[in-house]
LUMNULO-970164 format. One record per atom (N, C-alpha, C, O): z, y, x; residue in one letter. Coordinates in steps of 0.2 Angstrom, whole numbers, plus 5000, padded with zeros to 4 digits. Atoms other than C-alpha are relative to their C-alpha. Example, Ala and Ser with C-alpha at 12.3 -4.5 7.8 and 13.67 -1.06 7.14 Angstrom:
500049945004a503949785062a500050065004a500350055009a499949944996s503649955068s500350054996s500450114999s
END
This chain:
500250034993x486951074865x499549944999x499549914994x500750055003x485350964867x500449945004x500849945009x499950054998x485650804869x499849975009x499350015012x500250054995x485350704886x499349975000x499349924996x500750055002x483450624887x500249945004x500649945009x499950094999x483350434889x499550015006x499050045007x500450024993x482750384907x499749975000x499949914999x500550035002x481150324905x499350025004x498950065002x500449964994x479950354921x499749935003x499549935008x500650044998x479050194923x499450014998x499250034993x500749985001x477150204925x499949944994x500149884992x500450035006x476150154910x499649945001x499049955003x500250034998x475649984913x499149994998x498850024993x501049994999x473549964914x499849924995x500249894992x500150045004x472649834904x500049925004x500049915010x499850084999x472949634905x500750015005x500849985010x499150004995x474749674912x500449974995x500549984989x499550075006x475949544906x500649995005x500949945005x499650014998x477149574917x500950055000x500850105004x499349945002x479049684914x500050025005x499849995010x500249954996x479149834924x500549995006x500949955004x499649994993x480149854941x500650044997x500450104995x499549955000x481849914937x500150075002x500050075008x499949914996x482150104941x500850015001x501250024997x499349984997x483750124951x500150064997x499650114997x499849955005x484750244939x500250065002x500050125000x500149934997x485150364953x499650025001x499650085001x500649994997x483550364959x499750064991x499750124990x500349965008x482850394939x500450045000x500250085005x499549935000x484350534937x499750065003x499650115000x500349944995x483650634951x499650024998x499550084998x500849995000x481750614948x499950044993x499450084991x500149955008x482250674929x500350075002x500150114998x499749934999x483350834935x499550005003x499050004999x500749955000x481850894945x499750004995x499850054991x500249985004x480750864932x500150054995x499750104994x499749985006x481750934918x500150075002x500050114998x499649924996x482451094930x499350025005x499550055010x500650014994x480751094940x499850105001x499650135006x500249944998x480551284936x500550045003x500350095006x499549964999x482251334939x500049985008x500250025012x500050004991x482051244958x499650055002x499850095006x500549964999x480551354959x500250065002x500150095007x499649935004x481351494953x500450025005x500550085005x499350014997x482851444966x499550005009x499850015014x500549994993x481351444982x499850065002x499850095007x500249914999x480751614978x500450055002x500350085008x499449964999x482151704979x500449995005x500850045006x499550004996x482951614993x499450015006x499650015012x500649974995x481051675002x500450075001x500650105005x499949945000x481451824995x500650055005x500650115007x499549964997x483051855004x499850035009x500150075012x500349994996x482051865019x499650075003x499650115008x500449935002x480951985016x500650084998x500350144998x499849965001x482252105011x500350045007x500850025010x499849964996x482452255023x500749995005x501249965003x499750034996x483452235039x500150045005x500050015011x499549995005x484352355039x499850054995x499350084996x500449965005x484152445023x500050095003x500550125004x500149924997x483452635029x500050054995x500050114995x500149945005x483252715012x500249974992x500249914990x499850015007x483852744995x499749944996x500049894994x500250045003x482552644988x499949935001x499749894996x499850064997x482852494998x500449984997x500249934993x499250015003x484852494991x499649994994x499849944991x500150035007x483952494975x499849964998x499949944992x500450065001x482752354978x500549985001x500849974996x499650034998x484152274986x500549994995x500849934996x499550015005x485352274972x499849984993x500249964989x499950035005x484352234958x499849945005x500249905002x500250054997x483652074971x500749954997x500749894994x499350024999x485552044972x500249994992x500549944990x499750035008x485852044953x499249964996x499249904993x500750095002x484051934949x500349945004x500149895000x499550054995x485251804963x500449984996x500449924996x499249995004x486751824952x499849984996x500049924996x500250025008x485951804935x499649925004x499849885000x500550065001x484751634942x500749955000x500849904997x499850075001x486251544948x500550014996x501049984997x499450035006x487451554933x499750004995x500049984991x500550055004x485851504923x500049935003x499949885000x500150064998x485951374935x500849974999x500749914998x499450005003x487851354931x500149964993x500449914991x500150025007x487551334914x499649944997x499849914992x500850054999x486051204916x500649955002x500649904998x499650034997x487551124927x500449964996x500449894995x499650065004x488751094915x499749974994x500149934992x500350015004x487551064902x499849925000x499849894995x500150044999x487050914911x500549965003x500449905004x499450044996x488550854918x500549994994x500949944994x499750045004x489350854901x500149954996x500649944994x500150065002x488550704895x500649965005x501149945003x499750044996x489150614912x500950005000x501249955001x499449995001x490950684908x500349974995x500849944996x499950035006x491150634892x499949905001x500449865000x500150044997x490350474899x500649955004x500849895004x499450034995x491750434912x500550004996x500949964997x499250015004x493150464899x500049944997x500449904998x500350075004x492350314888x500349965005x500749925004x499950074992x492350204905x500850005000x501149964998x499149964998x494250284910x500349944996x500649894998x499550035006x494750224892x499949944998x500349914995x499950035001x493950084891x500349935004x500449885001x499650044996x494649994907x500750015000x501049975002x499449954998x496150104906x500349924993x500649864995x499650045005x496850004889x499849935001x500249894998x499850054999x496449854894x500549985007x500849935007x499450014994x497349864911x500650014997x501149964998x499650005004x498649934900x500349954996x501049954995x499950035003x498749794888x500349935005x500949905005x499950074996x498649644901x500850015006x501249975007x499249964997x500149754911x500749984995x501249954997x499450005003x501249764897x500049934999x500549915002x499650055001x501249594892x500049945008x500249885007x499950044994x501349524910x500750015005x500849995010x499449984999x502949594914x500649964999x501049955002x499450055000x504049474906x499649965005x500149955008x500450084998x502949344915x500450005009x500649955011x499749984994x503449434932x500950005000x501249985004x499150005001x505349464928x500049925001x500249905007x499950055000x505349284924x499949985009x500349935010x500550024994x504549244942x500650005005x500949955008x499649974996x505849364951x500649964998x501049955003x499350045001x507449274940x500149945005x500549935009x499950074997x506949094948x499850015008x500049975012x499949984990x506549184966x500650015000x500949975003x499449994999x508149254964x500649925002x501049915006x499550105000x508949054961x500049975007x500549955011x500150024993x508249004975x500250055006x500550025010x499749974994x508549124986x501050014999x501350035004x499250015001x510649104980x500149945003x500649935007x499750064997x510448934985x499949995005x500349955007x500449984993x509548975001x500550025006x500650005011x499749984996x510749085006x501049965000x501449965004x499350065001x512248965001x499949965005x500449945008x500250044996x511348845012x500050035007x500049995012x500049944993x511248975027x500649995003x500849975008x499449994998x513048995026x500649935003x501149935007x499450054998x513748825026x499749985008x500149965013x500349994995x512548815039x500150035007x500049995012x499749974997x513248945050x500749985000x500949945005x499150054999x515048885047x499849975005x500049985011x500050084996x514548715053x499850025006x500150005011x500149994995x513648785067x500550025005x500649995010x499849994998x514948895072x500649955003x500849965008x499750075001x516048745070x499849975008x500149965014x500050064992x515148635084x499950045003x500050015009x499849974992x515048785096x500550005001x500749975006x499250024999x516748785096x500249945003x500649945008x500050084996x516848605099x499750005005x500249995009x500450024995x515548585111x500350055006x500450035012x499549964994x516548735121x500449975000x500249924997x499450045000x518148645121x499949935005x500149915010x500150044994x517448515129x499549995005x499449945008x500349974995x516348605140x500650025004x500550035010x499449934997x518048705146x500349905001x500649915006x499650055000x518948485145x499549975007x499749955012x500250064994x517548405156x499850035005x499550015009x500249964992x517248545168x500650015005x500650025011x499450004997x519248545172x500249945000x500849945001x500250084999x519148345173x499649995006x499749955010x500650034994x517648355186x500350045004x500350015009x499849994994x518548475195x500750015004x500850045009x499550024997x520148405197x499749905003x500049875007x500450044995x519048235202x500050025004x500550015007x500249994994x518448315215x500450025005x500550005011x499249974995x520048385222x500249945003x500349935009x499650084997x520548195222x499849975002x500049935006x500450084997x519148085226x500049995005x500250045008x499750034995x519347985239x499449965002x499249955008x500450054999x518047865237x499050024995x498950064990x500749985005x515947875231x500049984994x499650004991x500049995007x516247805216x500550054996x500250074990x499549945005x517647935208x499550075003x499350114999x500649954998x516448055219x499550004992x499450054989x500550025005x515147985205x500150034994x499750064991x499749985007x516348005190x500150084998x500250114993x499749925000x516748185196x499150034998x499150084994x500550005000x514848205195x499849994992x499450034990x500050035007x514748125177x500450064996x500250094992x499749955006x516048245170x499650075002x499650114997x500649934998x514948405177x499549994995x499350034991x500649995006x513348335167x500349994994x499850004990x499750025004x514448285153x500050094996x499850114991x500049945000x515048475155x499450044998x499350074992x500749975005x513348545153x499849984994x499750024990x500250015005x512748445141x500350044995x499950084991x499649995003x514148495131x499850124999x499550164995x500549935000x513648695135x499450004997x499350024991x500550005004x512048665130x499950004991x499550034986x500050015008x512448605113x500350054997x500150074992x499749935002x513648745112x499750064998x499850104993x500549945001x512348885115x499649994995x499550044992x500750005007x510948785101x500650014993x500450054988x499449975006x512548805088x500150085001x500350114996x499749915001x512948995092x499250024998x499150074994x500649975004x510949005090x500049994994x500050044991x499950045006x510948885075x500450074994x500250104989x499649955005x512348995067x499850094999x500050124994x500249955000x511649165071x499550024999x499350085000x500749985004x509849145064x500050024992x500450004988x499949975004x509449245052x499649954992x499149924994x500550055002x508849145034x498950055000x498750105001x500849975001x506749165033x500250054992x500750064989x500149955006x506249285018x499749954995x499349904996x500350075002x505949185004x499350034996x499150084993x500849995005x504149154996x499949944996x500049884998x500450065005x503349054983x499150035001x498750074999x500750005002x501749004985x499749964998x499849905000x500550005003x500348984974x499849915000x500149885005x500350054999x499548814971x499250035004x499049985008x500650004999x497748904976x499950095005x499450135004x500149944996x498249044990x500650054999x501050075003x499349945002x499449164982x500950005001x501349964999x499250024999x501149204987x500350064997x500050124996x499749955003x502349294979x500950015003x501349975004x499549984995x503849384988x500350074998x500050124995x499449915000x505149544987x499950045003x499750015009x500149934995x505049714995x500750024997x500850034991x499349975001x506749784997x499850105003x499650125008x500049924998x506649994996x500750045000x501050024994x499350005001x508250064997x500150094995x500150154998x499949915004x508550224982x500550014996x501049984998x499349985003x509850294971x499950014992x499550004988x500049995008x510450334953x500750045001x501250035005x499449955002x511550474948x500749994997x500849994991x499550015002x513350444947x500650064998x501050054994x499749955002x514250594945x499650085002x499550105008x500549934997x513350764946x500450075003x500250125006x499449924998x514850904948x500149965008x500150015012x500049994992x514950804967x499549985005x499449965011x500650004996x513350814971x499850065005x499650125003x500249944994x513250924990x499650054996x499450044990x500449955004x512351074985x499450015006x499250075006x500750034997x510851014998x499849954998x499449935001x500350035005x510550894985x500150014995x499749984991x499849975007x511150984970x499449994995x499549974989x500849995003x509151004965x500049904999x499849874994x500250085000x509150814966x499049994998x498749964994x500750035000x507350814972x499949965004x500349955009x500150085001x506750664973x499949985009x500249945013x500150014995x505950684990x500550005006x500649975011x499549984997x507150774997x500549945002x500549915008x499550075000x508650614993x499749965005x499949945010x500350094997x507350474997x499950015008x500049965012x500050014994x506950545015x500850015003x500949995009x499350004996x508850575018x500149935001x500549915006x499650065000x509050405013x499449955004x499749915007x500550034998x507450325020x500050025007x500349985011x499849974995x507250415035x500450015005x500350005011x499349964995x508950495041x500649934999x501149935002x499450064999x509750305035x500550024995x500849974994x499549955005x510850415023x500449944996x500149924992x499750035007x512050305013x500649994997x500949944994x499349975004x513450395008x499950094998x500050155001x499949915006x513150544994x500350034995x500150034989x499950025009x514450584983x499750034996x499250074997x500349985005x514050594968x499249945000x498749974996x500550014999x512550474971x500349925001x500949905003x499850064996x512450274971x499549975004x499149935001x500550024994x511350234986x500049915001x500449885004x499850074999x510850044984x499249985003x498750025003x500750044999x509349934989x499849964996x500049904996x500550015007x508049894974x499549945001x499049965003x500650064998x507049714975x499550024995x499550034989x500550015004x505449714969x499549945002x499349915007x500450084999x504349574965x499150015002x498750034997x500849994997x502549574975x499849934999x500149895001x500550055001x501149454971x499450025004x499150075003x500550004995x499749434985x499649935000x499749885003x500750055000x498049344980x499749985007x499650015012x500550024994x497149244992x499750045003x499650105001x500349954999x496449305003x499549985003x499150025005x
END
């Protein structure tokens, strides 16, 4: 196999020229050298594509089918010369791309592997925080739930106060007082409803972010792991993969004997942006 020739298509500079040549865009040069290099075989690839032209329409005599057939095999034979030519030159480039593949490929792999503890580490201390977070949520709700409770009690004391004043009043001051236990009342509602909200928010998602844009955060996906295989339905028996995951993703699925159907954190990191 002949080598690949070096791309080498700048004009020959003239005398008293003292200056470096105009770069040749490598597509550009690639191209300009397959014509040159293959210049006969395009030629070669015009004639014959006249040719098809010209051949009878429809064929009326023996001798025609015979022009016609070897035409058709002179066709045949140019492009699997041309074929040939193909990979001849595409082999360099192939060979080419595997070098590039492998040379980014092992170091993406190297800086991958040793950056995994780095990330594990990452996820243990989101995990911390997120324990304490949600320990904080919960006393949080308690308490909440606590003063709505309270706040009704004495929403339900000063609205049965205002409206046993009113039954009684006699005069515009106890009228006033009976008036006083009603806003007394709302307020007390009021506080009651921001406590049942209070206790019934959900906590935020937790993230750590970045000194310089980046945040780093969990994606919950929900999948499985094989616990006993003799009670696995026999519409999952195959235990294909897509199959499970859309039952479980899709259809909500989260009870299969023989299957433990859970929810998988994973640690995502998102660069500035």
């Amino acid at each position: 196999m002949s080598e690949t020739p070096v791309l080498s298509l700048e004009p020959t500079p003239g005398l008293g020229h003292n200056h470096p040549p105009e770069p040749l865009d490598p597509i550009d040069a690639l191209e300009m050298r397959l014509a040159k290099t293959h210049r006969e075989m395009v030629v070669r690839f015009i004639d014959l594509e006249l040719g098809c032209a010209r051949v009878p329409n429809p064929l009326e005599s023996e001798a025609d089918a015979a022009a016609a057939t070897d035409f058709i095999a002179q066709c045949q034979a140019h492009i699997k010369k041309a074929e040939a030519a193909h990979k001849q030159e595409k082999e360099y480039f192939l060979k080419a791309g595997r070098i590039v593949d492998a040379f980014f490929k092992r170091r993406r792999t190297r800086l991958t592997g040793v950056l995994a503890p780095v990330a594990v580490r990452l996820k243990a201390y989101r995990d911390q925080i997120a324990e304490l977070d949600a320990k904080r949520h919960e006393e949080a709700r308690r308490a909440g739930e606590a003063e709505a409770q309270r706040a009704a009690e004495e929403e339900a004391e000063y609205r049965d106060a205002a409206n046993r004043l009113v039954q009684d009043a006699r005069s515009p001051a106890e009228r006033q007082r009976a008036a006083e236990h009603w806003l007394l009342a709302e307020a007390a509602a009021t506080r009651a409803a921001a406590a049942q909200v209070a206790a019934t928010t959900k906590p935020e998602p937790i993230h750590i972010r970045g000194d310089y844009g980046s945040t780093a955060y969990v994606r919950k996906t929900w999948t499985f792991e094989v616990v006993d295989l003799d009670q696995v339905p026999r519409d999952y028996m195959s235990l294909d993969t897509d199959v499970v995951r859309e039952a479980i993703t899709k259809d909500a699925v989260r009870d299969i004997p023989g299957l433990r159907i859970y929810q998988a954190e994973t640690l995502h990191v998102r660069g500035a942006a």
